[in-house]
Backbone as a printed PyTorch tensor [residue, N CA C, xyz], in Angstrom:
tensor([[[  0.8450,  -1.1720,   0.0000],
         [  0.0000,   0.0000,   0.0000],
         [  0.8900,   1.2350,   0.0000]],

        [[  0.5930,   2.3890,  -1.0470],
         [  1.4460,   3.1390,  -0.8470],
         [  0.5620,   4.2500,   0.2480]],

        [[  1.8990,   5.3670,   0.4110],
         [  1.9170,   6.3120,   1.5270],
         [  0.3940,   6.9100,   1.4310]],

        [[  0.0130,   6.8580,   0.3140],
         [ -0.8430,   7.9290,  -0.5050],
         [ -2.4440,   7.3950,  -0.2020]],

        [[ -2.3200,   6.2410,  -0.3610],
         [ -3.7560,   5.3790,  -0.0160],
         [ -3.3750,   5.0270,   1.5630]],

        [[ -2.8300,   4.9730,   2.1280],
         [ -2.5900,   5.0230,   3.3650],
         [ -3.2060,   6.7560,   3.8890]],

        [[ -3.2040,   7.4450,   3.8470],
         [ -3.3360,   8.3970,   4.2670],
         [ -4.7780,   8.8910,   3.8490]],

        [[ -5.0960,   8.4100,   2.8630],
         [ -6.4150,   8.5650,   2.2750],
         [ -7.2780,   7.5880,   3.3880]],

        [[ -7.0020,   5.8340,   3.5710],
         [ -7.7700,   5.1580,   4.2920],
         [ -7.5970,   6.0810,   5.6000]],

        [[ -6.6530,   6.6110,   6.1770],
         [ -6.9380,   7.1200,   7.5200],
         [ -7.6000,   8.5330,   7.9890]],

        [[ -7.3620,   9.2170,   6.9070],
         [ -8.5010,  10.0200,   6.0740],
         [-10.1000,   9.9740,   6.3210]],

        [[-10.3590,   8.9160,   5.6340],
         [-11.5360,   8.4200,   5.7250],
         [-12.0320,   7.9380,   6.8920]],

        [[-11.2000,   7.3670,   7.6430],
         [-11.4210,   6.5120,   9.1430],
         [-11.9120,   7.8690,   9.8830]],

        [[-10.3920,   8.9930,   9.8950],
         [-11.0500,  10.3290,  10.9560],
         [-12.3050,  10.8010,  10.3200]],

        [[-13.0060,  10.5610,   9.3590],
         [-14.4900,  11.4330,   9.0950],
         [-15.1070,  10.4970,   9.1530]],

        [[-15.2060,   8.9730,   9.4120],
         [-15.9150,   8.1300,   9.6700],
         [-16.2710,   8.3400,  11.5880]],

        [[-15.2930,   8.2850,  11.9820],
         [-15.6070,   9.2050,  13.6960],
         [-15.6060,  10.1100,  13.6540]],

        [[-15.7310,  11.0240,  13.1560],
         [-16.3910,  12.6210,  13.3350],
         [-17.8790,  12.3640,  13.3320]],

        [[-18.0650,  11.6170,  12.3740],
         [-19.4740,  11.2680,  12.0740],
         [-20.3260,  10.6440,  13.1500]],

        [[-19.4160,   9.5620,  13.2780],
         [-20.0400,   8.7630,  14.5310],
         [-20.1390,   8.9360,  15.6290]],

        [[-19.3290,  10.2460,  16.0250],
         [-19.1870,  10.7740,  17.3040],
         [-20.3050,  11.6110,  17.3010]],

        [[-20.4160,  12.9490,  16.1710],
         [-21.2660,  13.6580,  16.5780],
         [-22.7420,  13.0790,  16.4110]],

        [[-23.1830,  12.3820,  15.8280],
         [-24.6650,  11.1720,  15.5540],
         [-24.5660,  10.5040,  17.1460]],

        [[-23.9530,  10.1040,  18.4620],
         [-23.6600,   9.0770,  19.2330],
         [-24.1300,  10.6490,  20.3040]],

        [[-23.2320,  11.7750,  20.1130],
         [-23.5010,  12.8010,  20.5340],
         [-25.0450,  13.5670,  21.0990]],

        [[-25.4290,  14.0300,  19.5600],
         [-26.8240,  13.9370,  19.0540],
         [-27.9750,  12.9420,  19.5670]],

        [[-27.6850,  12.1020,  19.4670],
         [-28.6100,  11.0030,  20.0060],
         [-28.5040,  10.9190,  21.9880]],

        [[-27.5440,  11.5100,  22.7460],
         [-27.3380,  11.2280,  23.8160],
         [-27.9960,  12.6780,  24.5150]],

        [[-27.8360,  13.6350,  23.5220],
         [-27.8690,  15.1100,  24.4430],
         [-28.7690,  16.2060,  23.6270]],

        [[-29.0510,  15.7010,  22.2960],
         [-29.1980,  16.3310,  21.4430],
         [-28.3980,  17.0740,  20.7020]],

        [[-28.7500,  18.1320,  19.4000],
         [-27.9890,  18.6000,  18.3090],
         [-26.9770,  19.8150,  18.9160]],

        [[-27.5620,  20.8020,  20.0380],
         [-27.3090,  21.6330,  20.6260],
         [-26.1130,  21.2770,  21.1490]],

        [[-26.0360,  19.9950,  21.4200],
         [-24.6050,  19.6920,  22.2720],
         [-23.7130,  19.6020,  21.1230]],

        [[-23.8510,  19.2250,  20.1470],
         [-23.0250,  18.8650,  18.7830],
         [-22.2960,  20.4030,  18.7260]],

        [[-20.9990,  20.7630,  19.4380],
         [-20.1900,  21.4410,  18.5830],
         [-18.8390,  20.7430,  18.3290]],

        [[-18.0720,  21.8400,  17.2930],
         [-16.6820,  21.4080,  17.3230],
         [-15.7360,  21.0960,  18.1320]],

        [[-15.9400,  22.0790,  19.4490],
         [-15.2000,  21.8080,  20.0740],
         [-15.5350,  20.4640,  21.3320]],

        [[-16.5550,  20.2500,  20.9870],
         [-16.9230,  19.1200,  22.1470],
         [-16.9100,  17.6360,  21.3160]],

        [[-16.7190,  18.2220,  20.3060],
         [-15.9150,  16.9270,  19.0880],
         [-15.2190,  16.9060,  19.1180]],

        [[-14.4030,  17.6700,  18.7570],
         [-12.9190,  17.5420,  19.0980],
         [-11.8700,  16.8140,  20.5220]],

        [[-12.9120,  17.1440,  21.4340],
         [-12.6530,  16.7110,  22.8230],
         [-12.6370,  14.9610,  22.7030]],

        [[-13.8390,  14.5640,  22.1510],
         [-14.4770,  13.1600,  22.1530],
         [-13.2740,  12.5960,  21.6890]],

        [[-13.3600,  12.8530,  20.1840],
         [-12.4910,  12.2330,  19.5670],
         [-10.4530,  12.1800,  19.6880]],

        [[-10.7860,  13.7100,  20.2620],
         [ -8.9910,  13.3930,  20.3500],
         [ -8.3230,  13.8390,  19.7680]],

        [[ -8.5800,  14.9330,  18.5340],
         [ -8.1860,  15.4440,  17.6280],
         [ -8.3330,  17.2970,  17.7610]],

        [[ -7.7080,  17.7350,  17.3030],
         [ -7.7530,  19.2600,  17.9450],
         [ -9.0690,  19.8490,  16.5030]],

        [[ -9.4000,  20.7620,  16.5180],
         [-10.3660,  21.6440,  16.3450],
         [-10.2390,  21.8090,  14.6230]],

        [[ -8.7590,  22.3580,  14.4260],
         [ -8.3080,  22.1670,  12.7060],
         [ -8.9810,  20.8980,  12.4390]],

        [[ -8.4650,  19.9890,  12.7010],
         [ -8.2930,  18.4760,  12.0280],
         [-10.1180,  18.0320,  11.8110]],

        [[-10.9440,  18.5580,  12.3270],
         [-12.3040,  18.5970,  12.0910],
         [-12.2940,  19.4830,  10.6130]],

        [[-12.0980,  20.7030,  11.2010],
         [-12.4100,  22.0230,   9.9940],
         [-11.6670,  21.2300,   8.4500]],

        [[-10.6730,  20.4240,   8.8310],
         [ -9.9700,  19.7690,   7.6250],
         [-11.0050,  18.4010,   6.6760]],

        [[-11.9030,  18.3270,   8.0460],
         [-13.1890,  17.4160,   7.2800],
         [-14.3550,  18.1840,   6.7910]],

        [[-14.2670,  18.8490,   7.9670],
         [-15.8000,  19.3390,   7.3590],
         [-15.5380,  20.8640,   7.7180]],

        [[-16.3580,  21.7580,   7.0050],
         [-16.6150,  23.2130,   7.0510],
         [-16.7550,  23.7300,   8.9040]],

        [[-18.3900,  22.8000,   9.0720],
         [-18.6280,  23.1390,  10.2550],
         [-19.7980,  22.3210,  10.5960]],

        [[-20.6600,  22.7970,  11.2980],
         [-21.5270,  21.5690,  12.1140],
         [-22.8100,  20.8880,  10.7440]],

        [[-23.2470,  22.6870,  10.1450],
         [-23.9530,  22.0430,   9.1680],
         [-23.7290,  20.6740,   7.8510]],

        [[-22.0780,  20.8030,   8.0310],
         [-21.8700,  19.3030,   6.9910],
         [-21.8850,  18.6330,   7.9550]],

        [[-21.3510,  18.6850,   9.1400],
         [-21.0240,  17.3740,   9.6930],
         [-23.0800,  16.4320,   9.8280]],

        [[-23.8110,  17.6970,  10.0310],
         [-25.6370,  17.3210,   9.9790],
         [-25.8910,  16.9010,   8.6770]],

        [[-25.1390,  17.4370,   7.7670],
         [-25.4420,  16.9140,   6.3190],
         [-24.7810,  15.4190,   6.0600]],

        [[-23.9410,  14.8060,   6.9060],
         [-23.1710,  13.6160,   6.7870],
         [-23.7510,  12.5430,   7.1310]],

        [[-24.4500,  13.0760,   8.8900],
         [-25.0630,  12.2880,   9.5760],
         [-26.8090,  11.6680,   8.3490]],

        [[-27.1210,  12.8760,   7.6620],
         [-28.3730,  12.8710,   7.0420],
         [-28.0260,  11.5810,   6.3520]],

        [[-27.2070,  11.6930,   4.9620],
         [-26.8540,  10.7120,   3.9340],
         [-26.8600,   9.5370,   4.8430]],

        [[-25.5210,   8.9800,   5.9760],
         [-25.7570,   8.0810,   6.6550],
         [-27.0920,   7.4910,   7.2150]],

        [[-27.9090,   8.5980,   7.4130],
         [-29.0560,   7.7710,   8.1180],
         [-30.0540,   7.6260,   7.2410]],

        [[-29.8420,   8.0620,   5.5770],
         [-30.7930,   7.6170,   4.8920],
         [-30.4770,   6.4990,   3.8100]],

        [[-29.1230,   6.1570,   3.9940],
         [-28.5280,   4.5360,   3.8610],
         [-28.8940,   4.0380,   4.5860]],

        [[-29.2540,   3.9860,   5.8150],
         [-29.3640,   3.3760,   6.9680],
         [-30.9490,   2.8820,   6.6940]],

        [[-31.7740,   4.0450,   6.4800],
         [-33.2450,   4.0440,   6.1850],
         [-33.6460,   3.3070,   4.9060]],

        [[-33.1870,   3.4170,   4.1920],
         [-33.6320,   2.7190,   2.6610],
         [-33.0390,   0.7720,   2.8300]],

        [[-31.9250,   0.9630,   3.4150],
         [-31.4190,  -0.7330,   3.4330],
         [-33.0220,  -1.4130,   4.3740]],

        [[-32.9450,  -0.6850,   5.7920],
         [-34.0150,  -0.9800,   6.6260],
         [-35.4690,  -1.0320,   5.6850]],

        [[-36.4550,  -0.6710,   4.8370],
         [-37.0350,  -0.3120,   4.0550],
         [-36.8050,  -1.7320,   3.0570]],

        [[-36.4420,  -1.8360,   2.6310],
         [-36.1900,  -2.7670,   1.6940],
         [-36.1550,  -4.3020,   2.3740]],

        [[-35.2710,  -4.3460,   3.1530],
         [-35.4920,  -5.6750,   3.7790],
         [-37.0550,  -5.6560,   4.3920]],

        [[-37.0230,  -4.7180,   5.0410],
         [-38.5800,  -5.1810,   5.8110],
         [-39.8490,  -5.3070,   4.3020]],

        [[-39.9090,  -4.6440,   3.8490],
         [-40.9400,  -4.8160,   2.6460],
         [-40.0370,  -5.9220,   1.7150]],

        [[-39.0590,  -6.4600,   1.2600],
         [-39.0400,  -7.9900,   0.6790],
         [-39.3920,  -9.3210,   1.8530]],

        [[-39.5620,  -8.8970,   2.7020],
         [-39.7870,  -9.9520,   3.9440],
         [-41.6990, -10.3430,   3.7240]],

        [[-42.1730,  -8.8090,   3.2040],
         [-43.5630,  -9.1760,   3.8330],
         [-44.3410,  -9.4820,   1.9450]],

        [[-45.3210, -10.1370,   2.6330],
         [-46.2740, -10.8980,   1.5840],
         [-47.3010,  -9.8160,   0.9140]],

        [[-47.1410,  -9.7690,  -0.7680],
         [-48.6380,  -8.4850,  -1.0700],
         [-48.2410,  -7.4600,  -0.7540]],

        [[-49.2090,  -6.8800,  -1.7240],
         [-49.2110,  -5.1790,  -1.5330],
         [-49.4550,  -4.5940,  -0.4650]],

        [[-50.1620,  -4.6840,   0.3390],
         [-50.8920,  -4.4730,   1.6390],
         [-49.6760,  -4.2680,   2.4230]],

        [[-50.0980,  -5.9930,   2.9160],
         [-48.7400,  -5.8540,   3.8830],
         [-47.4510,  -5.1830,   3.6860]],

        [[-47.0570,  -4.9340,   2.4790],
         [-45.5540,  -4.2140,   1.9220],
         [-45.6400,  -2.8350,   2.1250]],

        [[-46.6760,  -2.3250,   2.2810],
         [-46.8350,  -0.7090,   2.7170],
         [-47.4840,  -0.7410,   4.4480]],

        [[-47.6100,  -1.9640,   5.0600],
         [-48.2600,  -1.8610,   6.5100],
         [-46.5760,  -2.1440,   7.1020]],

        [[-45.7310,  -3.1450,   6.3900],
         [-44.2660,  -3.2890,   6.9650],
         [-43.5220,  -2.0540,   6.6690]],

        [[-43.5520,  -1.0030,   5.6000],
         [-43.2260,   0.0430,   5.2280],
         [-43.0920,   1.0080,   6.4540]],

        [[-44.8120,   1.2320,   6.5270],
         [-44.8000,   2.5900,   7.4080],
         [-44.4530,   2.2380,   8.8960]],

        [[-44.2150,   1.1280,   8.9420],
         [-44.1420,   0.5440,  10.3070],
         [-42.5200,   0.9460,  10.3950]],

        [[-41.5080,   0.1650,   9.6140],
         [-40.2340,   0.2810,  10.1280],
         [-39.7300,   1.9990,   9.2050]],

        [[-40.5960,   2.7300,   9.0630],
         [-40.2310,   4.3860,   8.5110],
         [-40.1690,   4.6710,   9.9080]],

        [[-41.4560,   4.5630,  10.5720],
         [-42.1890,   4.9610,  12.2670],
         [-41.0760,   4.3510,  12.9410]],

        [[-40.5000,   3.2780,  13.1860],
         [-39.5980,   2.7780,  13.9340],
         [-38.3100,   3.5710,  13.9380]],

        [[-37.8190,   3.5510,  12.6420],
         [-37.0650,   4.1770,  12.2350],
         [-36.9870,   5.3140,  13.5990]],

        [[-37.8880,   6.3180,  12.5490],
         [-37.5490,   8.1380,  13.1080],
         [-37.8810,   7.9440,  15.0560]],

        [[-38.5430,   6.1320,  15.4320],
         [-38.4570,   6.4770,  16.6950],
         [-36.8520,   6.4230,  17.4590]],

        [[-36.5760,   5.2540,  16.9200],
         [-35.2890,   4.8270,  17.3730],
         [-34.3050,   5.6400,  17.3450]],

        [[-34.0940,   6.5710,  15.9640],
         [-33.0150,   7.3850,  15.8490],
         [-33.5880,   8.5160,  15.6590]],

        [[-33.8640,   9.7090,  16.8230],
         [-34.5700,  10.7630,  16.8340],
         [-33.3840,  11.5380,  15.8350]],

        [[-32.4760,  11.7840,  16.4640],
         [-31.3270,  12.9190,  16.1950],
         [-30.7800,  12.4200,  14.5350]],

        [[-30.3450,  11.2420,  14.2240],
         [-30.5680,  11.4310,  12.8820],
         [-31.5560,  11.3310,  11.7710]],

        [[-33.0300,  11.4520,  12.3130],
         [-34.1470,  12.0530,  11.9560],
         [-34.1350,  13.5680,  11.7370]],

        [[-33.8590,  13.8460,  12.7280],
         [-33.5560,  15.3410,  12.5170],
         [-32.5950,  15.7020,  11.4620]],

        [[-31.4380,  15.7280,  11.4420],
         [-30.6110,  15.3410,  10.7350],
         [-31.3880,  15.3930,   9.0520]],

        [[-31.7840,  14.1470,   8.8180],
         [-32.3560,  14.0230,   7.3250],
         [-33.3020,  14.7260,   6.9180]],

        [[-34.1830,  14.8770,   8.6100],
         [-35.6180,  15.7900,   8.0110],
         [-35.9940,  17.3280,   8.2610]],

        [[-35.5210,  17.6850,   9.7450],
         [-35.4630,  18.7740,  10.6130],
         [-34.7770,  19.7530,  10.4130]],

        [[-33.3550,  19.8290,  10.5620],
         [-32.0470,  20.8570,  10.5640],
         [-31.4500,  20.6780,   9.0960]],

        [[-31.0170,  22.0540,   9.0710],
         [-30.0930,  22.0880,   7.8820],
         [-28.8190,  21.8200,   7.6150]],

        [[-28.7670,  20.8330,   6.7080],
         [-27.3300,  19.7450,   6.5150],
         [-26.9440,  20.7380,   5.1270]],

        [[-27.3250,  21.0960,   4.6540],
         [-27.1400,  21.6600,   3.4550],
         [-27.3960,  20.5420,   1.8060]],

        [[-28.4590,  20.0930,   2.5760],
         [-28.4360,  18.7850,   1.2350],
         [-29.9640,  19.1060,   0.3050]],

        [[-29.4140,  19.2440,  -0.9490],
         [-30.7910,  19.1900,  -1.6360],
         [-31.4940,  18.2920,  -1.8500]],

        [[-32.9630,  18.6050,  -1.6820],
         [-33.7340,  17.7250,  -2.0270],
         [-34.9650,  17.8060,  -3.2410]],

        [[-35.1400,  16.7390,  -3.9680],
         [-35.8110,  16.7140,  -5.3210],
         [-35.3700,  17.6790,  -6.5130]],

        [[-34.1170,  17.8840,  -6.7480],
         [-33.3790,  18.4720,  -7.0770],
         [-32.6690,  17.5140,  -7.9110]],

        [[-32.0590,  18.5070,  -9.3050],
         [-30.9630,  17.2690,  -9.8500],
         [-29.6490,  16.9200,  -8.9360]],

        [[-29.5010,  17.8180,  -8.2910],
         [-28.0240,  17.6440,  -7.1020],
         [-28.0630,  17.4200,  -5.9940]],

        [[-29.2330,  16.2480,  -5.5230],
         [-29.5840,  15.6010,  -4.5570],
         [-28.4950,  14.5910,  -4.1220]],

        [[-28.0910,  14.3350,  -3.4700],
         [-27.1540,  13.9590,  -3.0650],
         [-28.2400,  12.1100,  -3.1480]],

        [[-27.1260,  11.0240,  -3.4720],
         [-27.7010,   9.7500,  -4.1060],
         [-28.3390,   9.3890,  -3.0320]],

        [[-27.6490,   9.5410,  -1.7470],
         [-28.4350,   8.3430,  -0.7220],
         [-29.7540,   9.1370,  -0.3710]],

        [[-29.9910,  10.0510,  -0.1830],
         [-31.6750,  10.9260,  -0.2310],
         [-32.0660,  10.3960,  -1.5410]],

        [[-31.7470,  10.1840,  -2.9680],
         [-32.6900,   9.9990,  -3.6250],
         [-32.9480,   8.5410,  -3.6830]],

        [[-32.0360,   7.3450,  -3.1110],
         [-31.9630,   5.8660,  -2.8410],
         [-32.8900,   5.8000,  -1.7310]],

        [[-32.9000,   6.3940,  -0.4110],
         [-34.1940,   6.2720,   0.2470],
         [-35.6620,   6.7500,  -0.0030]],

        [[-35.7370,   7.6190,  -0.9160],
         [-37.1210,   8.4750,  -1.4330],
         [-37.3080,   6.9260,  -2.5550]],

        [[-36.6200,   6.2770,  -3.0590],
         [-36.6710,   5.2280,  -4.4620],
         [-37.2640,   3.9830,  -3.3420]],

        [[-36.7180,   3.9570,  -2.0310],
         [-36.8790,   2.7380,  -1.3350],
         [-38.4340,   2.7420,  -0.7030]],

        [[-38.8360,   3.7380,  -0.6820],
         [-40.5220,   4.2550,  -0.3910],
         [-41.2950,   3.8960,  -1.6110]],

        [[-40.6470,   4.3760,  -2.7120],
         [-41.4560,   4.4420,  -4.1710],
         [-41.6760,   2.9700,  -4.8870]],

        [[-40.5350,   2.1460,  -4.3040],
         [-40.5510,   0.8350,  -5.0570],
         [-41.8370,   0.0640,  -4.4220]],

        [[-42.2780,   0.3920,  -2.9410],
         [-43.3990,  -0.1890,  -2.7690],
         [-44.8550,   0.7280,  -2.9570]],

        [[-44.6500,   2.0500,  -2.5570],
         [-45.7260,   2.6290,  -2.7910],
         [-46.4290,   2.7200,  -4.4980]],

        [[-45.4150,   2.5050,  -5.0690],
         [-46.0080,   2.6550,  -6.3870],
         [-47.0440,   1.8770,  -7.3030]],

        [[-46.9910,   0.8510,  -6.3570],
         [-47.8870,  -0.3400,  -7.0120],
         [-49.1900,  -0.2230,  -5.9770]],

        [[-48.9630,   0.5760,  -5.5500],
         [-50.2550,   0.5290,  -4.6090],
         [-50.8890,   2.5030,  -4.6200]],

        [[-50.5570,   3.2390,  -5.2800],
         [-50.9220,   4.6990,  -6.0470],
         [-52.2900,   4.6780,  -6.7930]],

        [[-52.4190,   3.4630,  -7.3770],
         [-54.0650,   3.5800,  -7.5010],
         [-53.6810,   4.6720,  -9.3230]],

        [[-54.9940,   4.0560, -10.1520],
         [-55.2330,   4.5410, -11.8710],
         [-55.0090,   5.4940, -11.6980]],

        [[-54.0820,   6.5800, -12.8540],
         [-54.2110,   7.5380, -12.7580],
         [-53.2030,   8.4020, -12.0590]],

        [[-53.2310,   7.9950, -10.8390],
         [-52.3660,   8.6390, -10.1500],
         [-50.6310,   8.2550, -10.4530]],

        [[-49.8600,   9.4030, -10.3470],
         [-48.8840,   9.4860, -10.6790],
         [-47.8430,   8.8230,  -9.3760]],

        [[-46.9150,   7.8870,  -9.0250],
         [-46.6850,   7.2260,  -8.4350],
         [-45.4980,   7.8060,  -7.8520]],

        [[-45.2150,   8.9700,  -8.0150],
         [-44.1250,   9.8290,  -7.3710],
         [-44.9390,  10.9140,  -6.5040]],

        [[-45.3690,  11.2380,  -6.8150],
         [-47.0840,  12.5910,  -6.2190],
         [-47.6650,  11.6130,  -5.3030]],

        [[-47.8280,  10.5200,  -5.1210],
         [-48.3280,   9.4480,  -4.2340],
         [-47.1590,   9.0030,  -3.0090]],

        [[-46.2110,   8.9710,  -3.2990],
         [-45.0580,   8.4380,  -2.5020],
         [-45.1590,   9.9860,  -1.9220]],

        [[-45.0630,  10.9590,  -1.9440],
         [-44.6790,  12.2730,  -1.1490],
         [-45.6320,  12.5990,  -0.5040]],

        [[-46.5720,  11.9290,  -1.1340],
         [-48.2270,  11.7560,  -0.2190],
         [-48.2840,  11.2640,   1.1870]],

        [[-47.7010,  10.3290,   1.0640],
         [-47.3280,   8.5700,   2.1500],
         [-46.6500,   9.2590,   2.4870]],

        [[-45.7330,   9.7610,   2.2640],
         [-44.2600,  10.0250,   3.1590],
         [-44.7370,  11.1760,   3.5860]],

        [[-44.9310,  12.2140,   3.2570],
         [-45.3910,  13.5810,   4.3490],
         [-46.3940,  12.9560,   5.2660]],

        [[-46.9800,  12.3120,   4.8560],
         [-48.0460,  11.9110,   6.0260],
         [-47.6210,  10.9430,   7.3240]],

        [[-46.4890,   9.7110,   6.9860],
         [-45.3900,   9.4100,   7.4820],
         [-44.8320,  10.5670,   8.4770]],

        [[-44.0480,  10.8540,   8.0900],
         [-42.9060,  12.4790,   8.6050],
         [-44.2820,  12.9750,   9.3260]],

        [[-45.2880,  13.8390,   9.0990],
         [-46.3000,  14.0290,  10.0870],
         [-46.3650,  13.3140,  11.4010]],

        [[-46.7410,  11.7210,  11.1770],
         [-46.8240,  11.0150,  12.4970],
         [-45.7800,  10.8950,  12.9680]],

        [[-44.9120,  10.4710,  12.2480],
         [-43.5580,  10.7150,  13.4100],
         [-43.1510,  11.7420,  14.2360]],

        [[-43.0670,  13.1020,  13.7440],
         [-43.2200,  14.4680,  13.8300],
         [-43.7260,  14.7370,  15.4930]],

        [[-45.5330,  14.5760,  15.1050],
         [-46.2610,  14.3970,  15.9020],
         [-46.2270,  13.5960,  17.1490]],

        [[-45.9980,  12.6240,  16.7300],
         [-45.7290,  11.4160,  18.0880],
         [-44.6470,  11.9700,  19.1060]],

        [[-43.6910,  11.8950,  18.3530],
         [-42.4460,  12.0190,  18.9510],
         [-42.7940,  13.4940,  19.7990]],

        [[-43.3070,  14.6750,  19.4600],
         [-43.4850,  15.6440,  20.2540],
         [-44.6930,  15.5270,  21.5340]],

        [[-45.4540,  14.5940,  21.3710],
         [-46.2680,  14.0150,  22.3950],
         [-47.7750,  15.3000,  21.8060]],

        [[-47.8900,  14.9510,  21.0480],
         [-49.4420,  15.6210,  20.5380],
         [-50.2530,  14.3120,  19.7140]],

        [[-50.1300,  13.6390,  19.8270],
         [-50.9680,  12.2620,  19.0780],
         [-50.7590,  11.0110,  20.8040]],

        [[-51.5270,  10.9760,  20.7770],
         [-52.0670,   9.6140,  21.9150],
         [-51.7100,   8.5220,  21.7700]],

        [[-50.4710,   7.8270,  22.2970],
         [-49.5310,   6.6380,  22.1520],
         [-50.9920,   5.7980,  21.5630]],

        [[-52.1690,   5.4610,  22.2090],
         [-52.9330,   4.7780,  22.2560],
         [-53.6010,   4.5300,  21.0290]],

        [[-53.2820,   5.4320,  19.9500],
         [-54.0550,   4.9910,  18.9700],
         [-53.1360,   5.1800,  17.7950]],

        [[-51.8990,   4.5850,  17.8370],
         [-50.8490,   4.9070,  17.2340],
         [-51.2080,   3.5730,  15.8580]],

        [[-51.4200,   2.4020,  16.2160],
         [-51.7800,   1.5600,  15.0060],
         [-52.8660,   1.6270,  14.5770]],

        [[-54.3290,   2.0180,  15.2520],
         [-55.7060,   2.6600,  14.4340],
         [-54.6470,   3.7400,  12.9860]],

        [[-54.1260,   4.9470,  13.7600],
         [-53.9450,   5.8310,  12.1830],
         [-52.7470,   5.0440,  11.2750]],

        [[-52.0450,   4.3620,  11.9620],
         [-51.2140,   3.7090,  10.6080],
         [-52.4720,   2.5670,   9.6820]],

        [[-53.4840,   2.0650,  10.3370],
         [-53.9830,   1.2150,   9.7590],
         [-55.0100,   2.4900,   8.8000]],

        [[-55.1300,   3.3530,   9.3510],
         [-56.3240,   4.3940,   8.7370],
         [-55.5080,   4.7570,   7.3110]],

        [[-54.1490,   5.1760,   7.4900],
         [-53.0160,   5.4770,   6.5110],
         [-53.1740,   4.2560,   5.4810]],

        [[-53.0620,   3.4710,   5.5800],
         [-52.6990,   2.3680,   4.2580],
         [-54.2960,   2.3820,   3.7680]],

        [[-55.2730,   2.3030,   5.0780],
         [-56.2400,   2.0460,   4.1510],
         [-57.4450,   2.9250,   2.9240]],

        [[-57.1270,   4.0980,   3.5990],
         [-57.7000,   5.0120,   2.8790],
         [-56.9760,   5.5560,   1.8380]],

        [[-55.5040,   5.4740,   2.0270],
         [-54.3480,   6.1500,   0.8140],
         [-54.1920,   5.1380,  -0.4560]],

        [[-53.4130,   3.9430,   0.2500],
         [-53.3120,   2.6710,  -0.7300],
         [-53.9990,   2.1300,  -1.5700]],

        [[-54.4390,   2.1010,  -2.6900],
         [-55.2110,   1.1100,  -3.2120],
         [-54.5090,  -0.3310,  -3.6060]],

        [[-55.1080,  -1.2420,  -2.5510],
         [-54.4660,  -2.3590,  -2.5270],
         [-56.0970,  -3.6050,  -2.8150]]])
């Protein structure tokens, strides 16, 4: 291995823990706690050697985003090739989307909330936002119903998605009737 790819893999390793630190961060204390210098602390590395990865907090939120919407689309895909029919492929859908944004509040935020600086529906969307918006569409689309355009349908599902999560998570929707509206969601949206 020369010097050159050596330095590149270790390269990559320090913005692989920048990443993981401030997401581990985020998730423990929230985004507010996410600065440079309390990254810098974590990791061990002085204050430059960040600025040498990233600008400032908004990429490092824009890093965490991409990551957690690789994270979201792999999750997405396995759970809907697991389940049987149309139905069920959008009831396993909105289920592990909901799981998802419960489990990982802060890189929810991240993808959906704060500004990472990443475009969206845009030609310069960055791939893994448009690989998770594709991982929604591959099941919602067969279930969009005549007529309807199967991209205008997926942003349908998914804002309405992002809503309940939204909602829940801020404690304005009633734990108690949390599978009545996902079941209300597939059944009135989906045509299955």
């Amino acid at each position: 291995m020369s010097v050159q790819e050596r330095k590149e893999r270790e390269r990559a390793a320090r913005e692989r823990l920048i990443v993981a630190t401030a997401r581990e961060l985020a998730e423990e204390q929230g985004w507010d706690a996410v600065t440079t210098r309390r990254l810098a602390e974590r990791i061990e590395y002085s204050q430059p050697v960040l600025y040498s990865h990233f600008r400032g907090k908004r990429e490092i939120i824009g890093a965490v985003a991409l990551e957690g919407a690789a994270e979201m689309a792999g999750a997405l895909r396995a759970a809907t090739r697991a389940a049987d029919g149309p139905r069920a492929r959008v009831v396993v859908l909105a289920r592990t989307y909901l799981d998802f944004a419960e489990r990982n509040p802060a890189v929810y935020d991240a993808m959906f909330q704060l500004d990472g600086g990443l475009a969206f529906a845009q030609e310069d969307t960055p791939a893994p936002l448009k690989d998770a918006f594709a991982a929604l569409l591959e099941t919602l689309a067969e279930v969009a119903g005549d007529g309807v355009h199967p991209g205008v349908f997926t942003e349908v599902f998914w804002a309405s998605l992002h809503g309940l999560a939204t909602l829940t998570r801020a404690g304005r929707l009633p734990a108690e009737y949390a599978e009545g509206r996902l079941e209300l969601l597939v059944d009135r949206l989906a045509v299955v």
